[in-house]
LODREN-164356 format. One record per residue (C-alpha): residue number from 1; x, y, z; residue in one letter. Coordinates in steps of 0.02 Angstrom, whole numbers, padded with zeros to 5 digits. Layout:
residues N
[NUM,[X,Y,Z],A]
...
//
This chain:
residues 335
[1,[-05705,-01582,-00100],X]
[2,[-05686,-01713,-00237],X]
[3,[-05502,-01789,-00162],X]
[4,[-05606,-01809,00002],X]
[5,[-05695,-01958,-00095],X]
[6,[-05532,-02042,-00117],X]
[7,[-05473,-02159,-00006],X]
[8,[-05318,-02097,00016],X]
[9,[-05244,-02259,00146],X]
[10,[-05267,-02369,00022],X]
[11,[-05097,-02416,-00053],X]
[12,[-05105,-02402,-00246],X]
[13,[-05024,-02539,-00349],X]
[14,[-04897,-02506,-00466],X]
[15,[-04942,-02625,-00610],X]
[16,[-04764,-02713,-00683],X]
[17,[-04811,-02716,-00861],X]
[18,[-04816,-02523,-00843],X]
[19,[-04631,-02521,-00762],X]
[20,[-04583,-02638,-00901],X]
[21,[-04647,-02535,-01027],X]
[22,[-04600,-02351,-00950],X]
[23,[-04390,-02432,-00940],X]
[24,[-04428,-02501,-01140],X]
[25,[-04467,-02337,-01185],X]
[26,[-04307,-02268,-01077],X]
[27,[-04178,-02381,-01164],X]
[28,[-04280,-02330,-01322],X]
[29,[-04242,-02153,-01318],X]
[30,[-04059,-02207,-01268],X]
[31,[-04018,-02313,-01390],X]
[32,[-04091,-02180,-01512],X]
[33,[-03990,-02059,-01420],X]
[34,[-03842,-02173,-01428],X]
[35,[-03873,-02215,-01622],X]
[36,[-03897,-02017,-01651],X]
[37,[-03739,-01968,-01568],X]
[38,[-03624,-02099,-01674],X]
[39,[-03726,-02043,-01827],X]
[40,[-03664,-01844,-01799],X]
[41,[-03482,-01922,-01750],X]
[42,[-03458,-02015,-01898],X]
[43,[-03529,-01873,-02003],X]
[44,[-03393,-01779,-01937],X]
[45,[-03273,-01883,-01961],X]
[46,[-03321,-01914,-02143],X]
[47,[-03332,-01714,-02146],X]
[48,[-03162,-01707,-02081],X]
[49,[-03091,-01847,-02168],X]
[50,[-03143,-01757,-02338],X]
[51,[-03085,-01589,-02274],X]
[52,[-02925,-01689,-02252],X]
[53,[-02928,-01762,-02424],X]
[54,[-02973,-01578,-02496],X]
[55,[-02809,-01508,-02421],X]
[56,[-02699,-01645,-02452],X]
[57,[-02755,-01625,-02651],X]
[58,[-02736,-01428,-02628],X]
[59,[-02549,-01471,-02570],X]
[60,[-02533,-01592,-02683],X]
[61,[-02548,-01446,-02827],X]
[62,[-02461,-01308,-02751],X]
[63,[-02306,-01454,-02726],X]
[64,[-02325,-01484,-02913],X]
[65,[-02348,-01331,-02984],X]
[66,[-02192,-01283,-02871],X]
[67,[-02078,-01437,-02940],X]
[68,[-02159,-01376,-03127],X]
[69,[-02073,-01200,-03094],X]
[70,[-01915,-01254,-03024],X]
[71,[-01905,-01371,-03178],X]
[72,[-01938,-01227,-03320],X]
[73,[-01802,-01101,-03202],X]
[74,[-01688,-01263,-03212],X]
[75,[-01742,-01271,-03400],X]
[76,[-01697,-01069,-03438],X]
[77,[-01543,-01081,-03319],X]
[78,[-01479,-01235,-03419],X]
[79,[-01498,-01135,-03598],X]
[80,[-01434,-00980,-03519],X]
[81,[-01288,-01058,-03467],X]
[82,[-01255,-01163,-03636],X]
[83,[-01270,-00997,-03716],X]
[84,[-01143,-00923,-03596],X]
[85,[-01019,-01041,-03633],X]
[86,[-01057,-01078,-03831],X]
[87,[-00999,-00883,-03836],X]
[88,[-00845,-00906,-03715],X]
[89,[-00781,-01039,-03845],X]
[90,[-00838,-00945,-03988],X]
[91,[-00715,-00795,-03908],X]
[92,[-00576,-00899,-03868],X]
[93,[-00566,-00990,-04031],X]
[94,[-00583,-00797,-04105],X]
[95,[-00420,-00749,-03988],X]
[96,[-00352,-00892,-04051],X]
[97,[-00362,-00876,-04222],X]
[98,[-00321,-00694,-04208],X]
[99,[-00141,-00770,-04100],X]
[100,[-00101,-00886,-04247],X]
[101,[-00134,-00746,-04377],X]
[102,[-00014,-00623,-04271],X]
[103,[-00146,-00502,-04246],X]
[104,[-00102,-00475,-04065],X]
[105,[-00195,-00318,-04029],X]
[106,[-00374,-00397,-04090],X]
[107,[-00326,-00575,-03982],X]
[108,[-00307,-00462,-03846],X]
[109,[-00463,-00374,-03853],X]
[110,[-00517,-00523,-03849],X]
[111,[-00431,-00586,-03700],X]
[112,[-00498,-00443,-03618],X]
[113,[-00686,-00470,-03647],X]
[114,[-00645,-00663,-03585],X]
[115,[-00557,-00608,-03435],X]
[116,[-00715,-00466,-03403],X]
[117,[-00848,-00608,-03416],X]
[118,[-00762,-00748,-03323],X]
[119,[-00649,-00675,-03211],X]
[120,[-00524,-00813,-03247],X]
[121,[-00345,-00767,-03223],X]
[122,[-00268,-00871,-03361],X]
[123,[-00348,-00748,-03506],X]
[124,[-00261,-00575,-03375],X]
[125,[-00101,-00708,-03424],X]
[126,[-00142,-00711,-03612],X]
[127,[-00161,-00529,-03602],X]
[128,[00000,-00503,-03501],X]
[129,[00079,-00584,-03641],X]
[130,[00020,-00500,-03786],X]
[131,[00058,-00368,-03703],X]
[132,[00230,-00410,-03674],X]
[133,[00234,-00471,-03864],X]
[134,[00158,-00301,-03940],X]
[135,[00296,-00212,-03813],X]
[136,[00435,-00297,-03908],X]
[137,[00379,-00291,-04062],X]
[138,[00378,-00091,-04062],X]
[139,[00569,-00117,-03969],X]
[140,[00625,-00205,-04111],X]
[141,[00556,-00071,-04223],X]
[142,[00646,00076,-04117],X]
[143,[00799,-00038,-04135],X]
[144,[00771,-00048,-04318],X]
[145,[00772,00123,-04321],X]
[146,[00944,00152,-04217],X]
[147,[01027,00038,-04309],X]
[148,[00987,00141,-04470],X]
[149,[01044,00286,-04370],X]
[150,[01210,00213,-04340],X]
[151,[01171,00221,-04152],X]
[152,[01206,00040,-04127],X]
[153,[01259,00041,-03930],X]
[154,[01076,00100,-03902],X]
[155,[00990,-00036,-04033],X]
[156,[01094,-00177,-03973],X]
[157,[01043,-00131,-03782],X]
[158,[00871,-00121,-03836],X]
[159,[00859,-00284,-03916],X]
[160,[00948,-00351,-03748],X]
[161,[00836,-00328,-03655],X]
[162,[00682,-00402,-03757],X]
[163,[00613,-00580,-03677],X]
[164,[00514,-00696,-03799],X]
[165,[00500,-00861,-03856],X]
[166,[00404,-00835,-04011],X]
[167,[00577,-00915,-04120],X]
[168,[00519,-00806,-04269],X]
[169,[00542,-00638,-04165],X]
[170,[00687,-00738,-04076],X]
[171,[00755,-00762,-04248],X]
[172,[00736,-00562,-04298],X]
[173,[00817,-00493,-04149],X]
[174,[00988,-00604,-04168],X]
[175,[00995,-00568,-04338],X]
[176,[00989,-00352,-04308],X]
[177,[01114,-00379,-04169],X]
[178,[01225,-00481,-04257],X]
[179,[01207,-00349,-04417],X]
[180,[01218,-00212,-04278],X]
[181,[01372,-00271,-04208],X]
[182,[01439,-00310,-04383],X]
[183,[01424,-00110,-04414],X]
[184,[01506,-00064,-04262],X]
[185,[01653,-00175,-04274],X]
[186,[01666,-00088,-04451],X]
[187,[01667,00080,-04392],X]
[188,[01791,00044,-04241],X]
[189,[01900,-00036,-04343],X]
[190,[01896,00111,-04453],X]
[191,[01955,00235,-04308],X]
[192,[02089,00114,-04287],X]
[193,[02146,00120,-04453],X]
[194,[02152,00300,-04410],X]
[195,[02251,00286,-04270],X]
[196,[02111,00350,-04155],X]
[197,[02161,00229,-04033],X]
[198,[02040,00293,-03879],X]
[199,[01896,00335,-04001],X]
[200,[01918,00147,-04051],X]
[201,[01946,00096,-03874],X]
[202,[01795,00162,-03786],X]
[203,[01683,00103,-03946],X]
[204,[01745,-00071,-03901],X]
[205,[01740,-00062,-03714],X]
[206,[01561,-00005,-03760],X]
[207,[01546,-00174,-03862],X]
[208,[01610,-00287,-03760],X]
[209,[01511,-00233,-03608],X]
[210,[01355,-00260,-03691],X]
[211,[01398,-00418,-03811],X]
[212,[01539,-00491,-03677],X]
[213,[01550,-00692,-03804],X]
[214,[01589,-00580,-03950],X]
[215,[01754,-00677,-03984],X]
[216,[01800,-00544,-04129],X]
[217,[01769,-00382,-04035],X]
[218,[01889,-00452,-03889],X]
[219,[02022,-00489,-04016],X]
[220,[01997,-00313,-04065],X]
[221,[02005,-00255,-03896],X]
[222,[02168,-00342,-03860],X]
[223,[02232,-00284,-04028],X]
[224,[02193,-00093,-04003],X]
[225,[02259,-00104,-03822],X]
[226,[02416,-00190,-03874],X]
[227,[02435,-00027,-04001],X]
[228,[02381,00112,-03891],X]
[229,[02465,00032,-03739],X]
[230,[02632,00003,-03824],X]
[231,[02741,00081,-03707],X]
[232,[02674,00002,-03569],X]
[233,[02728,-00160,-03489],X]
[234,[02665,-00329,-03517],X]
[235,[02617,-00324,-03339],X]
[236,[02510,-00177,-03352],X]
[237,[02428,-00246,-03505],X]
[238,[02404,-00412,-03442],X]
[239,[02332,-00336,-03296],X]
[240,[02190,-00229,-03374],X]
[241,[02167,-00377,-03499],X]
[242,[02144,-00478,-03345],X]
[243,[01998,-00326,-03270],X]
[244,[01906,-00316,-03442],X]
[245,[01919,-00519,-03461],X]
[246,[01810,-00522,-03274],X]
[247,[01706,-00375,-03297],X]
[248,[01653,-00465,-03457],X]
[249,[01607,-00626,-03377],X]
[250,[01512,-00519,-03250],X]
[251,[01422,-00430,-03399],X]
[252,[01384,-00630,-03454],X]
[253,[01345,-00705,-03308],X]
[254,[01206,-00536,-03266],X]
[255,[01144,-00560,-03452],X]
[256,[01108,-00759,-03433],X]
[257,[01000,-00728,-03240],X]
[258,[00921,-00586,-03346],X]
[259,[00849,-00720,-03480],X]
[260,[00814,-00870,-03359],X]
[261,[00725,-00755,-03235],X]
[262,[00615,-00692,-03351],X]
[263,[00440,-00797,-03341],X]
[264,[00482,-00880,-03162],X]
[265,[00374,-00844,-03003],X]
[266,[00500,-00770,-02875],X]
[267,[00500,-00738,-02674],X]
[268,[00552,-00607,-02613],X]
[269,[00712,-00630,-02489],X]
[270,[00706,-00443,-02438],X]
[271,[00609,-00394,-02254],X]
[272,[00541,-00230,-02372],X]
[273,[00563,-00236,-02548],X]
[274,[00505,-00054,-02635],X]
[275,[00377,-00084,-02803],X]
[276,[00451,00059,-02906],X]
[277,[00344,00138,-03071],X]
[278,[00507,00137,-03160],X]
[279,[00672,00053,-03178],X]
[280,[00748,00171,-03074],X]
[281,[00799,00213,-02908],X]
[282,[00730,00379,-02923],X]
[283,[00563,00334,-02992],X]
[284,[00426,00334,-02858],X]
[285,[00386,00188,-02773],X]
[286,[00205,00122,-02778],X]
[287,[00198,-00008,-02662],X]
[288,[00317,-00122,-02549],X]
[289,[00327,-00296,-02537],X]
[290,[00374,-00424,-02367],X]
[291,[00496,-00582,-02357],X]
[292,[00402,-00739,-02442],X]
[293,[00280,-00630,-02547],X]
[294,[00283,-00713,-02732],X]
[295,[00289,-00597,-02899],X]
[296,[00284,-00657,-03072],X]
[297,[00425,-00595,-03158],X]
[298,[00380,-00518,-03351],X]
[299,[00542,-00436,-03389],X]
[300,[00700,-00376,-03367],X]
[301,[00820,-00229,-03384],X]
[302,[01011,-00222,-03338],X]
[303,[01049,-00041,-03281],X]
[304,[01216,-00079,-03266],X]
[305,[01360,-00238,-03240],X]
[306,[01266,-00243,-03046],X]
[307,[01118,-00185,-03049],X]
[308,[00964,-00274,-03138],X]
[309,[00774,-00215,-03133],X]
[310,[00653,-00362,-03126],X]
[311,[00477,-00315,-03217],X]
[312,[00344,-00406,-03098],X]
[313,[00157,-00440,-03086],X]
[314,[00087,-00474,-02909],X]
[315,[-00094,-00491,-02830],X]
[316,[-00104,-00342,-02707],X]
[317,[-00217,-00375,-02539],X]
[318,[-00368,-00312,-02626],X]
[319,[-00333,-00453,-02760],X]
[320,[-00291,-00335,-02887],X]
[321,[-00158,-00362,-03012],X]
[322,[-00010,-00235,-02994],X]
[323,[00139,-00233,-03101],X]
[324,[00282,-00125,-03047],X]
[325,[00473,-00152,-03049],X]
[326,[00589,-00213,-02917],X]
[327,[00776,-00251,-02906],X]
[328,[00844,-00413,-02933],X]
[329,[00941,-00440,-02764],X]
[330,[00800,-00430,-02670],X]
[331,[00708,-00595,-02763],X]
[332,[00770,-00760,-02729],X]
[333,[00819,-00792,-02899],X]
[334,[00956,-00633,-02861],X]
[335,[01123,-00592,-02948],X]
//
């Protein structure tokens, strides 16, 4: 066999410029290793680094076209709302104009449409009191009317219990009552030409409960009295002069609370006050108010030399406004 021709004990010698050139060639092909591995790491990190860049731009344009639309719904918001409000002072100067013209029921209207859009409570006011102004207005024409009827008791009670401060309608109602109570003290002076003393009587005790500072019809109360009452004693006449001089200051004093109450917030001073549809302690009552709940009080009317009805306008606990009527003792304001 061939290997049989070898020598195999002889030692072979490794030759050093072999070794030397076998471990060149090893760090070689590691440094080429080395060099290829940073190569494929910095591609990636150039790959990643523009990946990086590409979704930072991509951001970049959904956070500006984001600020773009927030800007135009700022833009439409902003002429929306200058519309919205050029037409709010376009209606109130409308309802104004329609105030200062006395065309109440258009201002109203109006105020309605304001009070519908904004929801603020000072145009429910305005309407309150055009309300309150169209109201007297068509009480002063029923009183007209009474007065031309000769029913003067009934017009001068009417105009009583009107509450403005428009002077020109202030102005109107003084001058029917005082040419109402002219009339009367025409026709009751009449009857007591005629010697109907207790025709005349009750027409003045009529008179004087309603207009109590009428210095002429209590002159002609004490002069029918002294007439009718002749054969009485000065006692007895002083004595009912005496009842008709205090039930007239009652009459007063009831007829002043009824025109300083009237547009004043109130409390009530009652545990359970009854809201009433009417002016009347029959009428049916609608709600009921607790002590320290506070009413706005619109009007008035004096049932009788004790007893006054308050007209008031409260917020319910829904936050609804309720107008009703409640007696007068049972606010703080009371007779």
């Amino acid at each position: 066999m061939i290997w049989k021709n070898k020598n195999i004990n002889k030692h072979r010698v490794i030759d050093s410029k072999d070794l030397s050139q076998n471990t060149q060639e090893i760090k070689l092909d590691s440094e080429a290793i080395r060099r290829y591995k940073e190569q494929d790491t910095r591609r990636d990190l150039d790959e990643f680094e523009e990946h990086r860049k590409v979704v930072k731009r991509s951001k970049n344009k959904i956070l500006a076209l984001i600020i773009f639309l927030v800007l135009v719904l700022l833009v439409i918001f902003g002429l929306i709302f200058m519309r919205y409000s050029a037409r709010i002072s376009h209606l109130e100067a409308d309802a104004n104009k329609y105030l200062t013209n006395e065309n109440y029921r258009g201002a109203m209207e109006l105020y309605k449409i304001l009070y519908y859009e904004t929801g603020d409570i000072e145009y429910d006011k305005k309407c309150k009191q055009i309300e309150s102004i169209l109201e007297n207005m068509e009480l002063l024409k029923e009183a007209n009317s009474m007065v031309t009827s000769q029913d003067y008791e009934n017009a001068i009670e009417r105009l009583l219990t009107i509450s403005t401060t428009d002077e020109k309608l202030i102005k109107n109602i003084n001058k029917l009552i005082e040419d109402a109570a002219n009339k009367w003290i025409n026709e009751i002076e009449l009857l007591y030409l005629k010697n109907d003393l207790d025709s005349a009587f009750l027409q003045i005790e009529k008179m004087i409960n309603i207009l109590p500072d009428n210095d002429y019809a209590i002159a002609l109360r004490e002069k029918i009295l002294n007439k009718k009452n002749g054969n009485q004693s000065s006692s007895e006449v002083a004595t009912d002069s005496a009842n008709m001089v205090a039930e007239s200051k009652k009459n007063k004093r009831l007829l002043q609370l009824s025109k300083s109450i009237i547009g004043s917030e109130q409390y009530v001073t009652a545990v359970k006050a009854n809201i009433r549809e009417n002016h009347d302690k029959n009428s049916l009552i609608t709600d009921t108010l607790e002590k320290g709940d506070m009413v706005y009080v619109e009007d008035t009317f004096i049932e009788n030399s004790s007893r006054m009805w308050c007209k008031v306008t409260y917020f319910s606990t829904k936050n609804v406004s309720v107008t009703g009527w409640i007696l007068s003792n049972e606010l703080d304001g009371s007779i």
